[in-house]
N, C-alpha and C positions, 0 to 999 in steps of 0.2 A: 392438459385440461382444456377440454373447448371452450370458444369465446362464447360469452352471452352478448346478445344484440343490444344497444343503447338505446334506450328510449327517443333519443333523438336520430338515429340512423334512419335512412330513407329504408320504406318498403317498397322494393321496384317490384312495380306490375300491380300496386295495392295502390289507387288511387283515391285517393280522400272524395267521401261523399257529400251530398249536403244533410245526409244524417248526421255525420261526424258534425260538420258548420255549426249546427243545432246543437247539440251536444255544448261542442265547446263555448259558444256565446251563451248559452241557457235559454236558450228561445223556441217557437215550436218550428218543423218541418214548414208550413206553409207559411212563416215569417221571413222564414231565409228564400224560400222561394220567390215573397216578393221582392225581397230585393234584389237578389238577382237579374227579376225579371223587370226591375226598376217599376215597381206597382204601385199606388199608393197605399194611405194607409196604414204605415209605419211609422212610428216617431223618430225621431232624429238622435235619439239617444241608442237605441234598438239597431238604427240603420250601421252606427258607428261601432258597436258591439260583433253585428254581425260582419261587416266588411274589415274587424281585426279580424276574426275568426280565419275569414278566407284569404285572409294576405297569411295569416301564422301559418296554416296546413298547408297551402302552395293551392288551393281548389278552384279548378275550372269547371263550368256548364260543359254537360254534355251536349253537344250542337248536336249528334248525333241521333239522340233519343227525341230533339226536341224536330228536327227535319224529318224524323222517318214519321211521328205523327200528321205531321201537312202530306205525307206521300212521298217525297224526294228528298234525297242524303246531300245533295247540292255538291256532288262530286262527280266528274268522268275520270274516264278510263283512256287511256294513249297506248295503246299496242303499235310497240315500234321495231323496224328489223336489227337494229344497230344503235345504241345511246350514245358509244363511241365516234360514231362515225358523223364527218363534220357536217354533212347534207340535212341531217337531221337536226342539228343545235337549232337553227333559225327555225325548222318548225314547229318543234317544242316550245319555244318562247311564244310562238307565236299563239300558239294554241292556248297556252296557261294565259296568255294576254287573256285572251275573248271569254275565255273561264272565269276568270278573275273579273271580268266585267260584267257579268254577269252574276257573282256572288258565288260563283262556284269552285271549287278545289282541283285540279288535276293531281292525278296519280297515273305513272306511267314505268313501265317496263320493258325489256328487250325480248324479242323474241329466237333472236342471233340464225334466223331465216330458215327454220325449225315447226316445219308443221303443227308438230304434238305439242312444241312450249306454245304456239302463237294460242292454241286452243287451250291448254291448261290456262296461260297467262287471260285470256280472253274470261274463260268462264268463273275465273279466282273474281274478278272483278265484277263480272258477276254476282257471287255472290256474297259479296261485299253490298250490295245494292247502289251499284254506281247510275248515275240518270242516265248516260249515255255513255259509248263506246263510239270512240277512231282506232280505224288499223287501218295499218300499214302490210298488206296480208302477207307469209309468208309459203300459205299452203292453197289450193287451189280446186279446197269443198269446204265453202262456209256454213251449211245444212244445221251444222250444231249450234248454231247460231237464232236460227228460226223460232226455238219456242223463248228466248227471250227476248225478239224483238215484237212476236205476241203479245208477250209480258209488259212489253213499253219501255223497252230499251232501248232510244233511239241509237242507230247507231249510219255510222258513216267513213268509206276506206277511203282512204288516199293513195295516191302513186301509183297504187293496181287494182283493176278491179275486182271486186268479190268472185267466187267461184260457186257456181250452181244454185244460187239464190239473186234474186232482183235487189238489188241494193243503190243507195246514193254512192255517187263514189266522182272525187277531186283528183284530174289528174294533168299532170304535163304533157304538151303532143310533143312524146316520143319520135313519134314518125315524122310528123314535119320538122323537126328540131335536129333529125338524122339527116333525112334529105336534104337539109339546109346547107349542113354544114356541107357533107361531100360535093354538093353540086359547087361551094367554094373550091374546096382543091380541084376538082375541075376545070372550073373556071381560071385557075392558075398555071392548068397544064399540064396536070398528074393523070394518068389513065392508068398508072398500075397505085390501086390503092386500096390496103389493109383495112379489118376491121378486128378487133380484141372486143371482148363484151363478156358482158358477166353469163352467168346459167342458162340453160337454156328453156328451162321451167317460168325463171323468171321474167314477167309482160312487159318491163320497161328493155328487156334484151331482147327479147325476141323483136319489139316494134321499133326499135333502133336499129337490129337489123334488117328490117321490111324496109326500115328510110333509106338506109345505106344502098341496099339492091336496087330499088327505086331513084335513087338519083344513078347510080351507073347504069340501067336501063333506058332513063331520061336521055343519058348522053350518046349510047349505043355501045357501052363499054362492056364487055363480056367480064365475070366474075372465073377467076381460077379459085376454085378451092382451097388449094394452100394459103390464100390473102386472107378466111377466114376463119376465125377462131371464137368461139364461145367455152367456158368452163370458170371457176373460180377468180375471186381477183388476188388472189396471193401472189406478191411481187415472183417467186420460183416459177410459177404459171405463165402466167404475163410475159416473165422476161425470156425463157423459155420460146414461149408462142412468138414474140416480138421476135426473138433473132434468126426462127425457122425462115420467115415472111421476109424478112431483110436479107437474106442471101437465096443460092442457089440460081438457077438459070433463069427465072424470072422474077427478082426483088422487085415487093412493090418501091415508091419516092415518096410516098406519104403514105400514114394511118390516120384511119379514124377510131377513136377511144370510147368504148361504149359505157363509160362512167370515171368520176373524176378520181378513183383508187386505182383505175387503171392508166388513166391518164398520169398520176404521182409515179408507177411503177416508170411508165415508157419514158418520161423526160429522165429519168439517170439512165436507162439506156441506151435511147439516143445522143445522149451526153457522151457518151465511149466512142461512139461510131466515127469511122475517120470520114464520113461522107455526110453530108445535112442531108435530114431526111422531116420532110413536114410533117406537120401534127395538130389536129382538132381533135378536143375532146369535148364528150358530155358531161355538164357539169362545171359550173367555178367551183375554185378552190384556192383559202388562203393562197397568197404571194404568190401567183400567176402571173401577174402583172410586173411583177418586181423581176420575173428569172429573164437570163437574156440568150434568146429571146424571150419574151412575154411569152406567153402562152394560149393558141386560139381555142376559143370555148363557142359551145351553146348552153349559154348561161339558160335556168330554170329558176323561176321565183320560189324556194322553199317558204319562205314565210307567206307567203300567198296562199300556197296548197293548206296549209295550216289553218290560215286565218277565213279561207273560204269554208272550208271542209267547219271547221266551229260554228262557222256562219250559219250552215245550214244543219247542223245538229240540234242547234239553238232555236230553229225554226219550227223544227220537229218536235224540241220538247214543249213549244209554247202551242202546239196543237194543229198548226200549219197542217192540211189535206193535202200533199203533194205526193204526185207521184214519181218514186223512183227516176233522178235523173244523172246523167255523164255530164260531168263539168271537166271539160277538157283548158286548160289553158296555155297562150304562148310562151315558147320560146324567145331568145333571141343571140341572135351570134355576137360577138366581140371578139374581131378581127387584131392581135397581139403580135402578130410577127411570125409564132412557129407555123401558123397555117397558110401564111403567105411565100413560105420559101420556095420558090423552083423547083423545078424535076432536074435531077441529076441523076441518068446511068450510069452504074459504075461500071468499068469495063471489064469484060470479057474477062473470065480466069484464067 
């Protein structure tokens, strides 16, 4: 025999109205509205009647219906490549920070570095009526983009710039962040040196490796192709490509890490190797510091990129006339120990 439902069971996805409010305190619709909306006007008997009502049913204000009549839902949208992934945690915070300071809500999802989702996920929030959009872009024709920044959708990318559209866009120098480092192991006395990087589609790889070339050009060091490698950062990949580059007749004595997942891959790597082999990577990452050796990085301010990139979303929505601009920001190395190890040849087979 099926159950019948209890009067008192919740009805999920049946949210109590302020019709229901009325109803149960016996007052009219625009009674419960003022208080709600804390009006005067009401008696204090009335007030008390109507605020059981709303504690009995569990009823919240729609902010929703009440912000889309002023024009704005007072919510963004965070299109990101990885939620997972730890590079991202500080910008996320950092963003809901400047949201939040502003009165407004973040919503945010992954796009797991996926053209089609970065667009689905992009356009959902859309149409949800969010005031503004940050990506993080995964694909490289933002186009479908264009009729809702007509529409007044402020939006603004981080870490890569838009594709085939003029957009604001927050981003780390890649390039001088890559040169930096290598022109370090050079300056330590490595000439045969590695580069691992992620996709080759992807702007913060490619301009990591324009830095890398650029500082072995800087020195007069010629590039052998086998030292590099671009393609995914899955630790099989990585370690893979890491132990081609490590042996044969010309191993390089240092890498450079074109991000800090592949940086995590090569330190258990090189951890096996019966030779020390240097190491800078792009990116910190938890307990770098703590491994031994430390671990040398070109640290990038995540929450920077975040908190600027809001910055000027926020400028956007309050009606600021600016035109489209690249907000590049520094780097900086943090010198830990694996990027200062010597060059050791191993000898001849």
């Amino acid at each position: 025999m099926p159950q019948t439902r209890r009067p008192s069971d919740p009805r999920y996805g049946n949210r109590p109205t302020m019709k229901d409010v009325a109803a149960r305190a016996g007052v009219g619709l625009k009674t419960v509205s003022r208080v709600v909306n804390g009006e005067a006007g009401v008696t204090p008997d009335t007030v008390r009647r109507v605020q059981e009502a709303i504690e009995a049913l569990g009823f919240r204000r729609n902010d929703s219906a009440r912000v889309l009549r002023k024009g704005r839902t007072a919510t963004v949208g965070l299109v990101l490549e990885d939620l997972a992934d730890p590079f991202y945690g500080p910008l996320n915070r950092a963003v809901e920070e400047v949201a939040r300071a502003h009165g407004a809500l973040l919503i945010n999802g992954s796009s797991a570095e996926d053209p089609d989702r970065e667009r689905e996920l992009a356009l959902a929030l859309c149409a949800r009526r969010v005031d503004g959009l940050i990506v993080i872009p995964a694909g490289d024709d933002h186009r479908y983009l264009e009729p809702e920044i007509r529409a007044g959708v402020a939006t603004v990318f981080v870490d890569r710039p838009a594709g085939r559209i003029d957009a604001d866009v927050v981003l780390s120098d890649s390039f001088g962040g890559a040169r930096a480092g290598v022109a370090h192991l050079v300056g330590g006395g490595h000439r045969r040196i590695g580069f691992i990087g992620d996709q080759p589609h992807i702007h913060t790889a490619t301009e990591r490796l324009r830095g890398y070339r650029a500082a072995m050009a800087d020195a007069g060091l010629a590039v052998a192709e086998p030292w590099v490698s671009l393609g995914t950062t899955a630790p099989d990949r990585v370690g893979e490509a890491a132990r081609a580059m490590l042996t044969g007749p010309d191993p390089v004595t240092a890498v450079f890490a074109g991000n800090n997942r592949v940086t995590v891959t090569l330190v258990r790597v090189l951890a096996r190797l019966p030779r020390p082999v240097a190491l800078v990577g792009f990116d910190d990452f938890e307990l770098a510091d703590l491994l031994r050796p430390g671990v040398t990085v070109v640290a990038q301010d995540a929450a920077a990129l975040g908190r600027v990139a809001t910055d000027r979303l926020f400028q956007r929505l309050a009606g600021a006339a600016l035109p489209p601009a690249r907000i590049e920001l520094p780097t900086r190395l943090i010198p830990r120990g694996s990027g200062e190890i010597p060059p050791e040849i191993p000898p001849a087979a």
